[in-house]
N, C-alpha and C positions, 0 to 999 in steps of 0.2 A: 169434672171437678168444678164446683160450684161457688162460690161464698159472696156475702154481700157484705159491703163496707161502711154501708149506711148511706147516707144521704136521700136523695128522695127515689123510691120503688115503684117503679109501675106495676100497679094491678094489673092481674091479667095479663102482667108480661109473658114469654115463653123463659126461664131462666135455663141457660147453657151445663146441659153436666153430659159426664161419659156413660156411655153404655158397654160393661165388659162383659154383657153376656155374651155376643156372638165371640168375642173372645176366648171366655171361658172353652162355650163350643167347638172351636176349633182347635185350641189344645190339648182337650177330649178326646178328639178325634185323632189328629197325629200320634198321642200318648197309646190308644187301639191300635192305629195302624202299624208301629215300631213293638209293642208287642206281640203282634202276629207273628212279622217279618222278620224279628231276630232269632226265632227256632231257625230259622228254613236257611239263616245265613251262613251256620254250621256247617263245613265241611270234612266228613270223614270217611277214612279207608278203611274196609274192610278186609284184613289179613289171616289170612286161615293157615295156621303150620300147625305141622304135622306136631304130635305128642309125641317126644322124644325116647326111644327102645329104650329101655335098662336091658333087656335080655343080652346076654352072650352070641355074637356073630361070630359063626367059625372062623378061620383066616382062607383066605385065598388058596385056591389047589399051587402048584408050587411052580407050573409050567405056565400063571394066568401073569398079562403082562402089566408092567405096573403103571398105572396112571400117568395120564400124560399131566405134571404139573409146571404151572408159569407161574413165576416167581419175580415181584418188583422188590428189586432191593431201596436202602435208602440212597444210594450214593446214584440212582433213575437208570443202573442196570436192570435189563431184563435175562432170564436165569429158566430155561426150560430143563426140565431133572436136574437141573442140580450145575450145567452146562450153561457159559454165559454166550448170550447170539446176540450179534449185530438187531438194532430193529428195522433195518432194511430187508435185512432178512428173516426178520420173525415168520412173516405171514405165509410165505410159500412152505418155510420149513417145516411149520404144526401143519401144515397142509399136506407135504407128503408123508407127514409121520401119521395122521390121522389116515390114510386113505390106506396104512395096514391095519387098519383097526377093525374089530366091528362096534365098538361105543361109540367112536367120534362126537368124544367130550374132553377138554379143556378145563384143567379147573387152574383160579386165578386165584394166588396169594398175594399181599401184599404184606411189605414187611412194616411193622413198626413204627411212627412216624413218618411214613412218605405220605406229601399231601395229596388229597381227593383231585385234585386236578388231573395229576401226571399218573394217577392208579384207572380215572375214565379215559386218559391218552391212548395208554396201554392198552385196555379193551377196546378203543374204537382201532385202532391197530389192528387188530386180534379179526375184528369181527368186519370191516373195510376188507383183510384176506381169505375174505370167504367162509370163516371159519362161524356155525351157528350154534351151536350147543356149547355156549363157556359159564361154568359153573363157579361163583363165587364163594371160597372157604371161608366157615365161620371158626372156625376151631383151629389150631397148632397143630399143623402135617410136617413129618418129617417127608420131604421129598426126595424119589430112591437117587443115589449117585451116581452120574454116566460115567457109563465104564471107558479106563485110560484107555 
């Protein structure tokens, strides 16, 4: 930035101004290189489910036994068929109820408003006793009632 205010001017002097080309240039250049980079900073999952049957599934032969389901209520009981158990003792007990099985799968309801915390509690519970195949319900199962 230049200007003269008068008085006396040397010929031949060198007069002081900016140069914003290399400027220009290197905001060119950052301006490409944040174009590249912001595709690639995109992060996503790729989730594959299943297409959901409409078709009619028979019911169950009538001697098949019924799911083993765990159940968190709101008030951070836990509720196996329908049965409320200690969580001292959750782990061993799906442990020996699964070792009549041949599934030995676990599927885990939660009810309602209980929070995401004390529903991951539950399953590190669950899966801390051993227990590896615990299947999380998307849909409203009525769970069978243990018998008095």
């Amino acid at each position: 930035m230049a200007f003269d205010v008068g008085g006396r001017s040397r010929r031949g002097a060198v007069q002081p101004s900016m140069n914003v080309t290399p400027l220009v240039d290197v905001v060119l250049v950052l301006l490409i290189i944040f174009m590249v980079v912001t595709p690639m900073m995109t992060k996503q999952l790729e989730v594959h489910v299943p297409p959901k049957e409409e078709e009619d599934t028979p019911p169950p032969p009538a001697d098949a036994l019924p799911p083993v389901v765990l159940t968190l209520l709101p008030n951070g009981e836990a509720q196996v068929n329908g049965e409320v158990i200690a969580r001292e003792e959750l782990a061993p007990r799906l442990k020996r109820m699964l070792n009549a099985r041949p599934d030995k799968v676990v599927f885990f309801d939660a009810a309602d408003g209980v929070p995401y915390g004390d529903a991951l509690a539950l399953m590190d519970v669950v899966k801390g006793g051993g227990i590896t195949d615990l299947a999380v319900l998307s849909e409203n199962v009525t769970a069978p009632k243990a018998a008095p």
